[in-house]
ZADO-1210 file (C-alpha; in nm, 4 decimals, padded with zeros to 6 digits):
<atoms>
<atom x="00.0000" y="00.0000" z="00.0000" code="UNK" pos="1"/>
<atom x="00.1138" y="00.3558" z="-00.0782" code="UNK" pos="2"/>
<atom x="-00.0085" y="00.6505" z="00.0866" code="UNK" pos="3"/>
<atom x="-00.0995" y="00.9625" z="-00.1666" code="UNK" pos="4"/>
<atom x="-00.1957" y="01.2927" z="-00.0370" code="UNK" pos="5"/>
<atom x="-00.4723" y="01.4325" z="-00.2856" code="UNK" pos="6"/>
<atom x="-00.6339" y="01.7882" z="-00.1961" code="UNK" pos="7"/>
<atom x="-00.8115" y="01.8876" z="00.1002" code="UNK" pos="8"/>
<atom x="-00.5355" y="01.6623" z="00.2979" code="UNK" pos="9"/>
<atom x="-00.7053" y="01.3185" z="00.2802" code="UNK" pos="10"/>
<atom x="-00.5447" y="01.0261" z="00.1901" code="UNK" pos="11"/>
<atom x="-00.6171" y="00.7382" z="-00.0439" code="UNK" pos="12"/>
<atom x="-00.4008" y="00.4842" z="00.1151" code="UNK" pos="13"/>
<atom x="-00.4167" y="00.2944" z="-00.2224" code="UNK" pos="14"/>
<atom x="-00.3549" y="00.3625" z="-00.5930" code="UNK" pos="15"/>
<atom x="-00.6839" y="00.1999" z="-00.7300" code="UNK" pos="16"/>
<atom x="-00.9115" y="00.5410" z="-00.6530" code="UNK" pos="17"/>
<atom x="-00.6468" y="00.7662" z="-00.8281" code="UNK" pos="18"/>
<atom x="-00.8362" y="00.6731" z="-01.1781" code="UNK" pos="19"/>
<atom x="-01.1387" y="00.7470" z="-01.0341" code="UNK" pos="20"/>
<atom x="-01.0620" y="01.0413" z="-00.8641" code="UNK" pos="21"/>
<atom x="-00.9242" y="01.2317" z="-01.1709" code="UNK" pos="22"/>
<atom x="-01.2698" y="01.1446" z="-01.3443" code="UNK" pos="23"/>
<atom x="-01.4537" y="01.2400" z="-01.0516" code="UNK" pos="24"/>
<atom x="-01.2766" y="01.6026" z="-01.0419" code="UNK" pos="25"/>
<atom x="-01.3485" y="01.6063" z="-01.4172" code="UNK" pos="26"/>
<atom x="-01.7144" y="01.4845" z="-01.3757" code="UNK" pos="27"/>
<atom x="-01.7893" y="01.7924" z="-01.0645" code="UNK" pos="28"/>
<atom x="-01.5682" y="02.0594" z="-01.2684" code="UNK" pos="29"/>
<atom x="-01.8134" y="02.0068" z="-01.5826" code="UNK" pos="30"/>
<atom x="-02.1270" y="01.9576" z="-01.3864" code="UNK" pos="31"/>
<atom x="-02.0088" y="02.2978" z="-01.1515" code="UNK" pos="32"/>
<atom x="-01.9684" y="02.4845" z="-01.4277" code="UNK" pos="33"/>
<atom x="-02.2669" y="02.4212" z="-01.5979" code="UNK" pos="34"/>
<atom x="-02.4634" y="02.4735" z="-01.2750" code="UNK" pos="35"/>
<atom x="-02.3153" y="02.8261" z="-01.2411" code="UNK" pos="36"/>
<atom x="-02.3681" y="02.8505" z="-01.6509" code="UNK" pos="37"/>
<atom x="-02.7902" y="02.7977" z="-01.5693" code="UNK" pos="38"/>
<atom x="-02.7711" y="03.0108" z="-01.2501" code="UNK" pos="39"/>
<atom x="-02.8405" y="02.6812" z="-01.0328" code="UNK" pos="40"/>
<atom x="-02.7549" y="02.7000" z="-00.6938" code="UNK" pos="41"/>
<atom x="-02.7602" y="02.3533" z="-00.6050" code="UNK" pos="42"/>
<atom x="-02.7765" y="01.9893" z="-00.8123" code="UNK" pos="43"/>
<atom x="-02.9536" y="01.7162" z="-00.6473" code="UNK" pos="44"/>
<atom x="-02.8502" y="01.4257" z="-00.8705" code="UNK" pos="45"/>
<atom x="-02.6027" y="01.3310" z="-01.1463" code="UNK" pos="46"/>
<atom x="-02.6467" y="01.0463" z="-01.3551" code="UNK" pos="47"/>
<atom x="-02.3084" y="00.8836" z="-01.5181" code="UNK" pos="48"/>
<atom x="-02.2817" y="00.5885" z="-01.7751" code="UNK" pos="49"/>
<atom x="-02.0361" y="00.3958" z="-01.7308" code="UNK" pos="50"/>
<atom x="-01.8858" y="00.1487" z="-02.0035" code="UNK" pos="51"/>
<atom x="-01.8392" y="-00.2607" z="-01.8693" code="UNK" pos="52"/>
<atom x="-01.4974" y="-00.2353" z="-01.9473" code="UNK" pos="53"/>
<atom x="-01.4244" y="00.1463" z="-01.9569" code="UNK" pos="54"/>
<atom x="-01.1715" y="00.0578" z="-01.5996" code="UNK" pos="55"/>
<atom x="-01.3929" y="00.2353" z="-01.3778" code="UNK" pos="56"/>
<atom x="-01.5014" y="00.1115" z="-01.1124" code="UNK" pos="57"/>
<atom x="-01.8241" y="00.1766" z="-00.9621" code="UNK" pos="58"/>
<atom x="-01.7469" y="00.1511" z="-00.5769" code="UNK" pos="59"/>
<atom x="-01.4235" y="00.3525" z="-00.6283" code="UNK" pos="60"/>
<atom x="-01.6311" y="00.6340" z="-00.8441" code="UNK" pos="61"/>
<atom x="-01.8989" y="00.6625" z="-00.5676" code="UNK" pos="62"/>
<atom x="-01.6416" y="00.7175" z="-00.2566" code="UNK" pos="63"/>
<atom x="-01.4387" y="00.9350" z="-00.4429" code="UNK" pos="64"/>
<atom x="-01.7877" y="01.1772" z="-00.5323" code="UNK" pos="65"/>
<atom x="-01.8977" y="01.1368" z="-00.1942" code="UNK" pos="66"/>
<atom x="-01.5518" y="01.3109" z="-00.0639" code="UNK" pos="67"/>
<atom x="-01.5915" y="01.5603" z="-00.3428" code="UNK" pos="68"/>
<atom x="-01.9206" y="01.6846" z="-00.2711" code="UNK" pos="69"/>
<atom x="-01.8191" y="01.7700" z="00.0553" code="UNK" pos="70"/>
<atom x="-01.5833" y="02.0160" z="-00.0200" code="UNK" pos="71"/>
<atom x="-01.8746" y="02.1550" z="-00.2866" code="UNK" pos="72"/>
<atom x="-02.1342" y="02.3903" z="-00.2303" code="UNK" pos="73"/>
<atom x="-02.3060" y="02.3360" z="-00.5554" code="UNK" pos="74"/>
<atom x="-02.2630" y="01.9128" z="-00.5027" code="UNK" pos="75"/>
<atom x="-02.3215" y="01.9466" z="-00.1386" code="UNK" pos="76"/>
<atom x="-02.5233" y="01.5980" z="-00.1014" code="UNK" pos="77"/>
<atom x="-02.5579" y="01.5315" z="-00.4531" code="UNK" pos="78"/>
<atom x="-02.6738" y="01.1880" z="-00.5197" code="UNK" pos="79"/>
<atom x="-02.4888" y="01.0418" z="-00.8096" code="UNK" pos="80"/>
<atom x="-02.5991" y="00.7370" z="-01.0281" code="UNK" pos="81"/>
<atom x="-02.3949" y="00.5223" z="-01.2355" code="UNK" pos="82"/>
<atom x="-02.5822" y="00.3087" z="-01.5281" code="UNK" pos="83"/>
<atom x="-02.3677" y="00.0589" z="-01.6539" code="UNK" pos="84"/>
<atom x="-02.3294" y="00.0270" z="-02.0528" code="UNK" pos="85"/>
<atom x="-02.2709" y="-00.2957" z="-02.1522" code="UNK" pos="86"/>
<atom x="-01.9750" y="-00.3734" z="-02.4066" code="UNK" pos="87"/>
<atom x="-02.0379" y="-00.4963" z="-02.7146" code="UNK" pos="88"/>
<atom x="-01.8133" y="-00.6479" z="-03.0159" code="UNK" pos="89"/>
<atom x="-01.8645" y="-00.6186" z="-03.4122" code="UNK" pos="90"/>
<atom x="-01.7309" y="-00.9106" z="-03.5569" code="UNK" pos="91"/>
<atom x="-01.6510" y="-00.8209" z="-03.9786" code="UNK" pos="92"/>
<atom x="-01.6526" y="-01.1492" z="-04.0705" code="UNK" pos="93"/>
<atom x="-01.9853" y="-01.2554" z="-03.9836" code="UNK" pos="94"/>
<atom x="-02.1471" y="-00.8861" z="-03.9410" code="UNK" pos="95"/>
<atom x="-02.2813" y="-01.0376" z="-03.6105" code="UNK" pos="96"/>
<atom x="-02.2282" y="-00.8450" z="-03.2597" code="UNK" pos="97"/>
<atom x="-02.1922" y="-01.0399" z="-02.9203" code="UNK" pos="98"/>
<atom x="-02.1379" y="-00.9539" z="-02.5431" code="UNK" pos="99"/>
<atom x="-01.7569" y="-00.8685" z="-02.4914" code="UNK" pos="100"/>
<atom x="-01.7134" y="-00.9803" z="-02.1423" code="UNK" pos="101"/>
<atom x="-01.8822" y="-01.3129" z="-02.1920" code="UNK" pos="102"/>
<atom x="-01.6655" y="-01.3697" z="-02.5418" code="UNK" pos="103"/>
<atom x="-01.3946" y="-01.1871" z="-02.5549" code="UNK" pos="104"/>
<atom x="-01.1914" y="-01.1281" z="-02.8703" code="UNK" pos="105"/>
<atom x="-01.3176" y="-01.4138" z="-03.0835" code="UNK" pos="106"/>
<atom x="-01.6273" y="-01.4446" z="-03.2457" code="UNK" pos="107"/>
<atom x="-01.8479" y="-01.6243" z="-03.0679" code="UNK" pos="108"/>
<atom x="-02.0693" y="-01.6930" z="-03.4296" code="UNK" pos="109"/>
<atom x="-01.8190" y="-01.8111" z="-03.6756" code="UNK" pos="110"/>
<atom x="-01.4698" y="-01.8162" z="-03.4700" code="UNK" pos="111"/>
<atom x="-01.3117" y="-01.5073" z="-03.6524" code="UNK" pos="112"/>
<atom x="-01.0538" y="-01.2495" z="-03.4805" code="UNK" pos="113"/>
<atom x="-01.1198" y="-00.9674" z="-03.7095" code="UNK" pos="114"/>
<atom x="-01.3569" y="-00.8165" z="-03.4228" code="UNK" pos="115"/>
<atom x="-01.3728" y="-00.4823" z="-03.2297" code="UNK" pos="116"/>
<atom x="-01.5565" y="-00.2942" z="-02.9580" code="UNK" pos="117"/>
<atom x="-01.8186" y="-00.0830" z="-03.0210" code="UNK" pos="118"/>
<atom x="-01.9357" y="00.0007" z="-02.6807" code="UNK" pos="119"/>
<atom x="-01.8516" y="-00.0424" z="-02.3444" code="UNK" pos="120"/>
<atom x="-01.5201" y="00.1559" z="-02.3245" code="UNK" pos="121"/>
<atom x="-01.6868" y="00.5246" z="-02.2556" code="UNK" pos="122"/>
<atom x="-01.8247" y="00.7358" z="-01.9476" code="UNK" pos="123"/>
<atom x="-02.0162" y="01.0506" z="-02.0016" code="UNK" pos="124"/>
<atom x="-02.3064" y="01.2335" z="-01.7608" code="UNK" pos="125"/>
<atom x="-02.6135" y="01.1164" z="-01.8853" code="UNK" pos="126"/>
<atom x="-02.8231" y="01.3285" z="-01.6728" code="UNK" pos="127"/>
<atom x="-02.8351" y="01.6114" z="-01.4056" code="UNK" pos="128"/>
<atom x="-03.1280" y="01.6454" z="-01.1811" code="UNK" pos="129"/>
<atom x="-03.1974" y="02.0120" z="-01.0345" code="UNK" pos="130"/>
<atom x="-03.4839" y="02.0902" z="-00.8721" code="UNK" pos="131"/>
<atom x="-03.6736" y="02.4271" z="-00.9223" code="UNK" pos="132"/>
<atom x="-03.6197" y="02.5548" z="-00.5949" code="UNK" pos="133"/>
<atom x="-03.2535" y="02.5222" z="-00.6394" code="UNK" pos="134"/>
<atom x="-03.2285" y="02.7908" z="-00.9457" code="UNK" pos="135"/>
<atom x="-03.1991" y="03.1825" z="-00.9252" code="UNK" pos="136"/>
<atom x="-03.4208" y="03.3744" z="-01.1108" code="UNK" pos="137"/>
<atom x="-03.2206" y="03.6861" z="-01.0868" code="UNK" pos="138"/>
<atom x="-02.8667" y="03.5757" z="-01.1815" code="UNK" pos="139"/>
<atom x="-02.5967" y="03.8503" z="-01.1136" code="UNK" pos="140"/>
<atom x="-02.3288" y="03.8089" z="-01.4244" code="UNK" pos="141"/>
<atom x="-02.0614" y="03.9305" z="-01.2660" code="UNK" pos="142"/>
<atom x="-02.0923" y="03.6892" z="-00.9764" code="UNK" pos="143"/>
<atom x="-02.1652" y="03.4434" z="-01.2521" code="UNK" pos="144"/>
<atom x="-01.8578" y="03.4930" z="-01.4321" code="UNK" pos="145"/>
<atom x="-01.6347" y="03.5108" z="-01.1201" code="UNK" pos="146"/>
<atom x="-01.7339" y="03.1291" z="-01.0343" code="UNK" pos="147"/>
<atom x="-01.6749" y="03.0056" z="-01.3575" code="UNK" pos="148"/>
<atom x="-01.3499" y="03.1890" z="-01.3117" code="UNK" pos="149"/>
<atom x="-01.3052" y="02.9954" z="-00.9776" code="UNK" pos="150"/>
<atom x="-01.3728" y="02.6827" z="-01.1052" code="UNK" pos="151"/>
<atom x="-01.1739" y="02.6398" z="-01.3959" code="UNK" pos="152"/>
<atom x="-00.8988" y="02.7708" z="-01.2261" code="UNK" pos="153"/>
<atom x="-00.9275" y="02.4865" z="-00.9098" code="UNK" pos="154"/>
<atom x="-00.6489" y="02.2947" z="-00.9319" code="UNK" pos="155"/>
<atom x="-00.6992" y="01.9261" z="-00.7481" code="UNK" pos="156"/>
<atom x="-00.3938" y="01.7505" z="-00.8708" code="UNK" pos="157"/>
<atom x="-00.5649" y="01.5474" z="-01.0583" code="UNK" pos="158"/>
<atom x="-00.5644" y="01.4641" z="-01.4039" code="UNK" pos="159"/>
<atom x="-00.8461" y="01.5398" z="-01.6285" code="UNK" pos="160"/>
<atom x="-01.0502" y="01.2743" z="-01.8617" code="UNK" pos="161"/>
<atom x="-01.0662" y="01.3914" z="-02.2400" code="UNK" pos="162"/>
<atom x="-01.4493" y="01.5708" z="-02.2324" code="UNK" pos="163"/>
<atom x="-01.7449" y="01.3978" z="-02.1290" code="UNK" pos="164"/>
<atom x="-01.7282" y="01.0659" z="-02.3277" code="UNK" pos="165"/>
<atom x="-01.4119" y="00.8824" z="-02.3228" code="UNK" pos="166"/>
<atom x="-01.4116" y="00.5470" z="-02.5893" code="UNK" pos="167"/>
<atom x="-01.1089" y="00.3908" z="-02.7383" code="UNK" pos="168"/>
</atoms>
């Protein structure tokens, strides 16, 4: 075991949340700003799909966002929801597709390895919940722009994901 200091002085005392956390701070960075964006004051629920072999993993995701949303005004006690996409594989011989986890490489149909992945590799926010009573009718701009200013400035030492869908 390794001991990492990550903002706000906690420590992971192992590497496996490091992925996660990166995607996390990602995840709460794009969801802040567009909260601030729509003049919300508070999100009650983010909804994330998650690929069956994208390398996240689900337990690691949620304790990392429950830490984050601490130190969040916006995310204070936001719920978040993961929705797992299953991973699929086109195989060109056969034009057939077939679960990737339960086949693997090889055509399940007709035994070729001229296959790929289609899906099942990518996470992107499906969905955020606000609720009416959350949102400011009489946004000030200024203030506005100043928190988007804030946020994409916050530096957690952790390394951003590449947008909000990530497939290979």
């Amino acid at each position: 075991m390794r001991n990492c200091a990550c903002p706000g002085n906690i420590e992971i005392k192992e590497e496996k949340n490091m992925h996660e956390l990166g995607i996390v701070f990602h995840i709460a960075k794009k969801v802040e700003s567009l909260a601030v964006e729509n003049h919300v004051n508070h999100v009650a629920k983010v909804v994330l799909e998650i690929g069956e072999v994208s390398t996240v993993i689900p337990s690691y995701l949620e304790d990392c966002w429950k830490w984050k949303c601490t130190k969040s005004e916006i995310l204070k006690d936001c719920q978040l929801e993961v929705e797992m996409i299953p991973a699929v594989t086109f195989c060109e011989d056969c034009e057939k597709t077939y679960g990737t986890v339960e086949h693997g490489k090889i055509c399940p149909y007709c035994g070729s390895e001229h296959t790929y992945l289609v899906q099942g590799n990518e996470h992107a926010i499906r969905e955020i919940v606000v609720y009416d009573e959350d949102c400011e009718e009489n946004a000030d701009a200024e203030a506005e722009s100043e928190a988007l200013e804030e946020i994409a400035h916050e530096d957690n030492g952790a390394m951003p994901i590449a947008d909000e869908t990530v497939a290979e």
